[in-house]
N, C-alpha and C positions, 0 to 999 in steps of 0.2 A: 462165622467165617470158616464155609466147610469149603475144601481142596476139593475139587472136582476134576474128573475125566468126563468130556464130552462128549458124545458122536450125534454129532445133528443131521437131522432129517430133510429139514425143509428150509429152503433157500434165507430165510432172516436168520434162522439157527447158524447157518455156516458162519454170518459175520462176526454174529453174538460170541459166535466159539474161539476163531479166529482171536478177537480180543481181548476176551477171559485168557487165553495162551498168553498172549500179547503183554497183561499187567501180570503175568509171573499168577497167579490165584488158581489156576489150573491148566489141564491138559485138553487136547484138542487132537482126535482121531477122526481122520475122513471117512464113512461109512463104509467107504470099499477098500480101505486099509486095513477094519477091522477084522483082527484074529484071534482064537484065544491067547497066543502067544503076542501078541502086541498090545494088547489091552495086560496083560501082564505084564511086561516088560514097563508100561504103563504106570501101573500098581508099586511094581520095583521101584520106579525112578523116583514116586512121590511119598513114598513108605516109612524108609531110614530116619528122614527126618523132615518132618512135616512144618517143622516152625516158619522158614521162610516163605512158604505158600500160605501157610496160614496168613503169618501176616500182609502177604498182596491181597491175600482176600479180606482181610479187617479191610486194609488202606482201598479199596476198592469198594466195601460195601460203607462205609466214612463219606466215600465221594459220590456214590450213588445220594446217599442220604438226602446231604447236604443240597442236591438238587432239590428238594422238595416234593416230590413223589405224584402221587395222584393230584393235591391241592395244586400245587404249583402247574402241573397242567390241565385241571381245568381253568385255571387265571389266564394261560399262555391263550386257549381256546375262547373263551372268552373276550380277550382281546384281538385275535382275530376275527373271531363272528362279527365284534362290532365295526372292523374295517370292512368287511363286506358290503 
């Protein structure tokens, strides 16, 4: 459960970031926002004390999990193919 700063690239990146922000587990810089001083300020804000981001990212990588991961979609896929 590592505290991340973001800055994404390409277009799925920006949602993915967006909601990593969203559940408190990290930060989220638009790439044309980035600065050395803002990616700083960055570092600052999540530094002092990392516990509560830490634990959005436990409680985030918990609910990841709990979806089932790879297994679980190829069963979703699979039940789709056979609706086809």
């Amino acid at each position: 459960a590592l505290p991340q700063i973001v800055v994404p690239h390409a277009a799925d990146q920006i949602h993915q970031a967006q909601g990593l922000a969203r559940t408190g587990a990290g930060l989220h810089i638009p790439p044309k926002d980035v600065t050395v001083d803002r990616l700083a300020a960055a570092l600052a804000a999540l530094l002092p004390d990392l516990a509560p981001v830490r634990a959005h990212a436990a409680a985030l990588r918990a609910e990841l999990a709990a979806l089932g991961g790879v297994p679980a979609a190829v069963a979703i896929l699979e039940q789709v193919r056979g609706r086809v």
